[in-house]
ZAVOKOL-377478 format. One record per atom (N, C-alpha, C, O): x, y, z; atom name; residue number from 1; residue in one letter. Coordinates in steps of 0.05 Angstrom, whole numbers, plus 5000, padded with zeros to 4 digits. Layout:
N
PT; X; Y; Z; CA; NUM; A
...
***
This chain:
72
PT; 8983; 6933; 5284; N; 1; X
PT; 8965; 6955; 5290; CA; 1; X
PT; 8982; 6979; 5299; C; 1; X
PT; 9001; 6976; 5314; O; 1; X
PT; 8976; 6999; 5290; N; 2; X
PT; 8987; 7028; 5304; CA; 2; X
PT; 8979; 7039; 5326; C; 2; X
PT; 8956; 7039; 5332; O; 2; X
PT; 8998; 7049; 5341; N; 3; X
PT; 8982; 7060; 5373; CA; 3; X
PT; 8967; 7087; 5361; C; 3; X
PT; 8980; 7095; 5342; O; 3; X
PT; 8948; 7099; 5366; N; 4; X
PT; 8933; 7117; 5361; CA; 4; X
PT; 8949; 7156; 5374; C; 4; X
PT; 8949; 7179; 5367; O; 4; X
PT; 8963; 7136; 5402; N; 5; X
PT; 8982; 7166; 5417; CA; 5; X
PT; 9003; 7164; 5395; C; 5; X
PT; 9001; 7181; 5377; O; 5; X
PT; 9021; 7148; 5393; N; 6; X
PT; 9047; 7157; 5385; CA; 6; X
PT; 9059; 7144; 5362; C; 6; X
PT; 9083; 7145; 5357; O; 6; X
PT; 9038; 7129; 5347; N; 7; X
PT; 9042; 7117; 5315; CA; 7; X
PT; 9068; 7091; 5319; C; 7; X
PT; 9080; 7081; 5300; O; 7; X
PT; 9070; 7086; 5343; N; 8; X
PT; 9086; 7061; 5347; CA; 8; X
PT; 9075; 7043; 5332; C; 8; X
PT; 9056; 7048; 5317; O; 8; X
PT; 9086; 7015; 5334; N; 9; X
PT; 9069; 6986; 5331; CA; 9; X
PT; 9058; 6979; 5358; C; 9; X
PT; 9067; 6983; 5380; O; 9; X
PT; 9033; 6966; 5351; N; 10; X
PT; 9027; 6951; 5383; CA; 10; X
PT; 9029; 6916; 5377; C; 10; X
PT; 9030; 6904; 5356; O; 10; X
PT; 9029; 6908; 5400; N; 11; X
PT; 9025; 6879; 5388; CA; 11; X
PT; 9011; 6873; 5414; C; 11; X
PT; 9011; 6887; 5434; O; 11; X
PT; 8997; 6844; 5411; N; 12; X
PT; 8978; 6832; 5423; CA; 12; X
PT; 8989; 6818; 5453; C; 12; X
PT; 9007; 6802; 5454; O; 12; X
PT; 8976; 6827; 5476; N; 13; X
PT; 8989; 6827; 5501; CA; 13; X
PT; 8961; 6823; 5524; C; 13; X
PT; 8938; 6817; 5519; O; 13; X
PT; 8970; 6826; 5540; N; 14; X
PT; 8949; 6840; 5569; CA; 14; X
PT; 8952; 6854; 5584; C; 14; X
PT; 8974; 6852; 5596; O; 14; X
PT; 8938; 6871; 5590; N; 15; X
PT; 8939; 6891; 5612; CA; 15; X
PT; 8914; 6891; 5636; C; 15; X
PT; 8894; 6877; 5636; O; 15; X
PT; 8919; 6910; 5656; N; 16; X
PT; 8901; 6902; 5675; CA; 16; X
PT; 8879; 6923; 5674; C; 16; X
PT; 8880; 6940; 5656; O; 16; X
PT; 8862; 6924; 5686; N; 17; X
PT; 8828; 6939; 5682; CA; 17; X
PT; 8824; 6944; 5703; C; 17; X
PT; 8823; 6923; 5716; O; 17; X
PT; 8819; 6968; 5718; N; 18; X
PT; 8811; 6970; 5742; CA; 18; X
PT; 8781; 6996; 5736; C; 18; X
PT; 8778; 7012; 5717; O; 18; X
PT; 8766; 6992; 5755; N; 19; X
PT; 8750; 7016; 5761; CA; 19; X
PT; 8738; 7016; 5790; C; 19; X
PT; 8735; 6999; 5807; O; 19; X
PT; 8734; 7046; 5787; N; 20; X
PT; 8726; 7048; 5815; CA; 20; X
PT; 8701; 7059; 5811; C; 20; X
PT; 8700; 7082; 5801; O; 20; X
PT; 8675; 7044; 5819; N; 21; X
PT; 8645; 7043; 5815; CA; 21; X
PT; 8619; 7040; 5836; C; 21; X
PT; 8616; 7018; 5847; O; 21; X
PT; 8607; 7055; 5840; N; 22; X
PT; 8587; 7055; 5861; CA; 22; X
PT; 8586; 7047; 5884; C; 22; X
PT; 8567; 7034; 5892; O; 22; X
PT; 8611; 7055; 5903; N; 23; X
PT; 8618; 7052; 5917; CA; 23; X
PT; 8635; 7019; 5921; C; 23; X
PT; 8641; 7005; 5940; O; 23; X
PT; 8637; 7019; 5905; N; 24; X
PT; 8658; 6996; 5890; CA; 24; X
PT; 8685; 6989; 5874; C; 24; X
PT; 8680; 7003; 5854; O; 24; X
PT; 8705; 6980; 5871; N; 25; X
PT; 8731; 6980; 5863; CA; 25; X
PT; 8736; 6948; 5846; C; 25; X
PT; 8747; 6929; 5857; O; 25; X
PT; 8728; 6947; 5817; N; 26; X
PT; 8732; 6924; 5807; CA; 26; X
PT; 8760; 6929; 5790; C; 26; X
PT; 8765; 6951; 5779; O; 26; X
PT; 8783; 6898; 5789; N; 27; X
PT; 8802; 6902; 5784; CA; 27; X
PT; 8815; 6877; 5773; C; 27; X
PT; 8823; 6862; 5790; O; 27; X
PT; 8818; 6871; 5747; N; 28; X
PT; 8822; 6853; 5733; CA; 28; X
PT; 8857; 6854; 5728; C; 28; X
PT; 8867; 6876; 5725; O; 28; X
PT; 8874; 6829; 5727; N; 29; X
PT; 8894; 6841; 5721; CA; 29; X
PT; 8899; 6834; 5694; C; 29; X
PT; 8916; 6850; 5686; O; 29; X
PT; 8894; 6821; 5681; N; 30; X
PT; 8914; 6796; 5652; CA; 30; X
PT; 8887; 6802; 5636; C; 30; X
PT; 8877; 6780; 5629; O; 30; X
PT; 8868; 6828; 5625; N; 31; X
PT; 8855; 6831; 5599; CA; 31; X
PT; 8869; 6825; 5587; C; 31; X
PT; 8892; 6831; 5592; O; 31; X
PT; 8862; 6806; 5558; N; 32; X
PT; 8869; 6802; 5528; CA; 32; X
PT; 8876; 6838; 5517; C; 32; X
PT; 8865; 6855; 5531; O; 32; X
PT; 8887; 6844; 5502; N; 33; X
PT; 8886; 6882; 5496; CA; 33; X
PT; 8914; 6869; 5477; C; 33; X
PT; 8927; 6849; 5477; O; 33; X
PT; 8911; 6900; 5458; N; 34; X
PT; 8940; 6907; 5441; CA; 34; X
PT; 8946; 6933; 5467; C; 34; X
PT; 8929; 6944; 5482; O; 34; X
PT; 8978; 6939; 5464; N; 35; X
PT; 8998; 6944; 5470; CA; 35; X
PT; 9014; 6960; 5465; C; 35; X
PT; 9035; 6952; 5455; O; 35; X
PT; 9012; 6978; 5467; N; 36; X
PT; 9044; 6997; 5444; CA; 36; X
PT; 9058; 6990; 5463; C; 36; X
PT; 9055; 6988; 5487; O; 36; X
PT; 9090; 6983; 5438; N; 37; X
PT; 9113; 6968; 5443; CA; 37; X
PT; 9129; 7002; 5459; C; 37; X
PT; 9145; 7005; 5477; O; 37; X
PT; 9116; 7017; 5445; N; 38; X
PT; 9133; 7048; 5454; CA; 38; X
PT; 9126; 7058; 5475; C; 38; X
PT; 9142; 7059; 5493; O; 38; X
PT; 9095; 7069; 5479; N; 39; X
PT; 9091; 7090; 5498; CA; 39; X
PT; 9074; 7075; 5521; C; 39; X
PT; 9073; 7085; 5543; O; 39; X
PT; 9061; 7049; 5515; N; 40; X
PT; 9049; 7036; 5537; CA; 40; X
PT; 9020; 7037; 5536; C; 40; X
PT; 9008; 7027; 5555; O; 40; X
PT; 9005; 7049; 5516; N; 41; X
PT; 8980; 7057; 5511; CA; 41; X
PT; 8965; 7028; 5511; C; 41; X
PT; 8981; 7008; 5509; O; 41; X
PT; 8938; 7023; 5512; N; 42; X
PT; 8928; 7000; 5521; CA; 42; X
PT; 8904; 7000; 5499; C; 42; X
PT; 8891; 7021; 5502; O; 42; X
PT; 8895; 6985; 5481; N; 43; X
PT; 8873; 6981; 5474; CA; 43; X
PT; 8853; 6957; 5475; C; 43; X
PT; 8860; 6936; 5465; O; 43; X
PT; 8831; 6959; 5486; N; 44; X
PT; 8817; 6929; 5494; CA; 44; X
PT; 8794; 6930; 5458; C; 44; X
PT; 8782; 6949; 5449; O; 44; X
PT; 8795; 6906; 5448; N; 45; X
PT; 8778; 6912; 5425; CA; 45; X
PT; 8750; 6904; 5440; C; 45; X
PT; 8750; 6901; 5464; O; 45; X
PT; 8725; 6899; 5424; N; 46; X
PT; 8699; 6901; 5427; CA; 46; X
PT; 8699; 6883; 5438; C; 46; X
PT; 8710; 6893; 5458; O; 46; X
PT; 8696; 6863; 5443; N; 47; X
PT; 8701; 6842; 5444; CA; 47; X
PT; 8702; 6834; 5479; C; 47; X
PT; 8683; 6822; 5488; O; 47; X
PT; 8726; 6842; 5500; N; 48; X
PT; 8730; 6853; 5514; CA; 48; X
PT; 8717; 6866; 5520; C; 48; X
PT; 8699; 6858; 5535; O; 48; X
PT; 8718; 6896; 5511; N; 49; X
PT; 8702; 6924; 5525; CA; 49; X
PT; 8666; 6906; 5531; C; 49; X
PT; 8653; 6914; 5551; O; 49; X
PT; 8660; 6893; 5521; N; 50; X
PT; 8629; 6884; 5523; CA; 50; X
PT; 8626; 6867; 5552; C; 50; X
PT; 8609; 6870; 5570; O; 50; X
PT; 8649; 6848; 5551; N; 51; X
PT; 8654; 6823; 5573; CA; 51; X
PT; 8654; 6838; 5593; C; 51; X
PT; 8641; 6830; 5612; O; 51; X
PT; 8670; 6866; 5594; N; 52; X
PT; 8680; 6878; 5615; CA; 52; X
PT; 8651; 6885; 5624; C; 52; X
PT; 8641; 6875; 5644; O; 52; X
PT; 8630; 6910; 5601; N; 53; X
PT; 8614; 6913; 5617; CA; 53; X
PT; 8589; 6894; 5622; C; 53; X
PT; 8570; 6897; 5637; O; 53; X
PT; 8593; 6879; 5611; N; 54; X
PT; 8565; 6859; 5627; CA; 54; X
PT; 8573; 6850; 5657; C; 54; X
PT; 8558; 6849; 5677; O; 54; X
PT; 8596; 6845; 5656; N; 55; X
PT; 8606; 6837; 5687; CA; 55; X
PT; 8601; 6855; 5709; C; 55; X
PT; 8595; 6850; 5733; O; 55; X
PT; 8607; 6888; 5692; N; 56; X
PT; 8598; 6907; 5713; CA; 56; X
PT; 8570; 6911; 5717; C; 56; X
PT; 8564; 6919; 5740; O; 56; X
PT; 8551; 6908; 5702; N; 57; X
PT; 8522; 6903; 5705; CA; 57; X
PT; 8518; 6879; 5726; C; 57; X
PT; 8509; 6883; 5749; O; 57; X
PT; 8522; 6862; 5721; N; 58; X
PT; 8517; 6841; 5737; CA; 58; X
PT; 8527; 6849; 5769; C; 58; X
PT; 8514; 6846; 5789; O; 58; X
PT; 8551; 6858; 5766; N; 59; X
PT; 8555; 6867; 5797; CA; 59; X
PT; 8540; 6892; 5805; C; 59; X
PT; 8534; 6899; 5828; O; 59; X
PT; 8533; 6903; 5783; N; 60; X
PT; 8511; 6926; 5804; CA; 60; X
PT; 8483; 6910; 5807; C; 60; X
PT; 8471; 6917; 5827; O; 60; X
PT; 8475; 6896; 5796; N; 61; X
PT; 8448; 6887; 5805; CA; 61; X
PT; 8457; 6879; 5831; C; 61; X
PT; 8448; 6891; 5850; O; 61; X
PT; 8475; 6856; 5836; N; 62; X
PT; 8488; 6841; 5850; CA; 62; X
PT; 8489; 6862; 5877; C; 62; X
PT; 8472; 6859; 5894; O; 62; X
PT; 8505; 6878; 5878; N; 63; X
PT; 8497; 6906; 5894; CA; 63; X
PT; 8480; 6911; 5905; C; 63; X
PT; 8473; 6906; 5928; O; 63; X
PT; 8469; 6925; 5884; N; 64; X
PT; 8441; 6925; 5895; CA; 64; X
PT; 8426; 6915; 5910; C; 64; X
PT; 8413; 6928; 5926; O; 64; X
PT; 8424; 6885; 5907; N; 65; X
PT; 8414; 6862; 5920; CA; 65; X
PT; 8415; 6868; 5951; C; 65; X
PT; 8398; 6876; 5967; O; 65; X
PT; 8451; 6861; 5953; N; 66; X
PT; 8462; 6869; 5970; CA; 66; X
PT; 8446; 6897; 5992; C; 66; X
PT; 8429; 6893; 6010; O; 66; X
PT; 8455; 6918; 5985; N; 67; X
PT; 8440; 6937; 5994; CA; 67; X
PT; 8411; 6938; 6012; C; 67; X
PT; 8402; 6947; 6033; O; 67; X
PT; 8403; 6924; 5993; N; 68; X
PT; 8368; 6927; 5991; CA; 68; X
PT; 8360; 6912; 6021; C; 68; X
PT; 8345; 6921; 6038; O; 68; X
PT; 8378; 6882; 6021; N; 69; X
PT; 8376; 6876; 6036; CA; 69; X
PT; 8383; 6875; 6071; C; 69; X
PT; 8374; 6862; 6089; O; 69; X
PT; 8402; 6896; 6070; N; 70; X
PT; 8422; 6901; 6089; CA; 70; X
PT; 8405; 6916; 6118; C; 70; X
PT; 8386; 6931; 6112; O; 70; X
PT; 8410; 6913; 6138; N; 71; X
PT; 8385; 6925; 6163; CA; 71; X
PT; 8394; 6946; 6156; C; 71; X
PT; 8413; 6954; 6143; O; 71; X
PT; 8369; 6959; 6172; N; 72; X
PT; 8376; 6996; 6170; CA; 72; X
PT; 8372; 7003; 6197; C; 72; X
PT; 8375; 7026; 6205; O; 72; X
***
């Protein structure tokens, strides 16, 4: 595969995933992803990107929960 920044090769690796979300900080380290061997660019295919966001859905309900229930 070609990196899309700098027309390197990438090859098949992991990288880490972080976000910082609704007053929340989720942070994966070892995603499946291609790699450019050159510039370091990261690509997660569909596959991934989907896993990633159902997990983040599930923690915002999860949240929420949280919240809802919390004294005031």
């Amino acid at each position: 595969m070609e990196c899309l920044c700098c027309k390197a090769q990438m090859r098949r690796g992991t990288a880490p995933f972080s976000i910082d979300r609704n007053g929340y900080r989720v942070s994966w380290g070892n995603i499946p992803a291609w790699v450019c061997d050159q510039c370091g660019e990261v690509l997660f295919e569909a596959r991934e990107v989907d896993l990633i966001q159902e997990a983040l859905v599930s923690l915002d309900r999860e949240t929420a929960t949280l919240v809802s229930q919390s004294p005031r």
